[in-house]
C-alpha positions in Angstrom: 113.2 96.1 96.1 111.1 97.3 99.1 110.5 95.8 102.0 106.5 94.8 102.6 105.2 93.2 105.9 101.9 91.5 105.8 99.6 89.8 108.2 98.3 86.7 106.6 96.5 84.0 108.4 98.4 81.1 109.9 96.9 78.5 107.4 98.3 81.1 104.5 101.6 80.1 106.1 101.0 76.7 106.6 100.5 76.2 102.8 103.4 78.2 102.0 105.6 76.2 103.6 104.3 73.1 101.6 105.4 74.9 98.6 108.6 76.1 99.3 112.0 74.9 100.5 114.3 71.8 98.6 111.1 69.4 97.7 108.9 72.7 97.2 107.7 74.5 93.7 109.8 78.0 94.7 113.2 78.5 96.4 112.0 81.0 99.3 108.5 82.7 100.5 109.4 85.7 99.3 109.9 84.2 95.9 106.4 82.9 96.2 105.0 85.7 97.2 106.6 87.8 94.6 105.0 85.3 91.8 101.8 85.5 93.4 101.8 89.3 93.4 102.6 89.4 90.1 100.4 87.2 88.8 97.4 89.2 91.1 98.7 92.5 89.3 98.4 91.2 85.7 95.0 89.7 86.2 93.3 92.8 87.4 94.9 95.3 85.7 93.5 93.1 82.9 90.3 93.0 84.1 90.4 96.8 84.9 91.4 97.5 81.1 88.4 95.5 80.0 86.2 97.3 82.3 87.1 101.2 81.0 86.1 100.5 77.8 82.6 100.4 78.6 82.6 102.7 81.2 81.4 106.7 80.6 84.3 108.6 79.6 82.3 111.4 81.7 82.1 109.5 84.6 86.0 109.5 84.8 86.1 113.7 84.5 83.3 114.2 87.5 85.7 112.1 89.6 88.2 113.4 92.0 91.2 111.4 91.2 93.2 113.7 93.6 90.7 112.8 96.8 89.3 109.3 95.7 90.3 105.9 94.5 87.9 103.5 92.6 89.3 99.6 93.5 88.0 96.8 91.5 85.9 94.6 93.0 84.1 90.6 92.1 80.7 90.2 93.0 78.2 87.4 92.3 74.8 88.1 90.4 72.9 85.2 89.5 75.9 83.0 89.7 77.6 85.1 87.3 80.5 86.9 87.9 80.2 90.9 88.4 83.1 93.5 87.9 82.7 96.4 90.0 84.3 99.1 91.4 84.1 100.3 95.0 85.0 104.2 95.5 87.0 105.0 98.7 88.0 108.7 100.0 91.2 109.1 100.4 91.9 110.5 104.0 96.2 110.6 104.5 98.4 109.5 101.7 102.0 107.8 102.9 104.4 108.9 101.9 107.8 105.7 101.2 
């Protein structure tokens, strides 16, 4: 595993300490944190398979995949949920 450090607000870490510890749901933050990933990840790359099938397979070949990064996004339209994506340049790629 790799180490990840994150800034979260102190109410964040307020509620995870509710949650974990002997009378808690998980055994450790990082256990929490791991679950909540995961479940993050499976929900949008859900939602991100649902979305490509009705996008323009020739939309995809005009984009730079090499330069830019399309990142789903949730808006509200009419008190409906949208699915978007947002398209950001990438300037310096890290290298772990």
């Amino acid at each position: 595993m790799k180490i990840v450090t994150v800034n979260v607000p102190e109410s964040y870490i307020e509620a995870i300490r509710k949650l974990v510890g002997e009378n808690g749901l998980y055994p450790s933050r990082s256990e929490l944190i791991r679950c909540a990933v995961r479940e993050f990840l499976l929900k949008e790359l859900e939602m991100a398979k649902n979305i490509h099938k009705f996008q323009n397979e020739s939309d995809i070949d005009e984009f730079d995949k090499k330069n830019y990064i399309k990142i789903p996004v949730n808006k509200v339209n009419k008190n409906e949920p949208v699915r978007e994506f947002k398209t950001y340049k990438i300037i310096k790629r890290l290298d772990y």
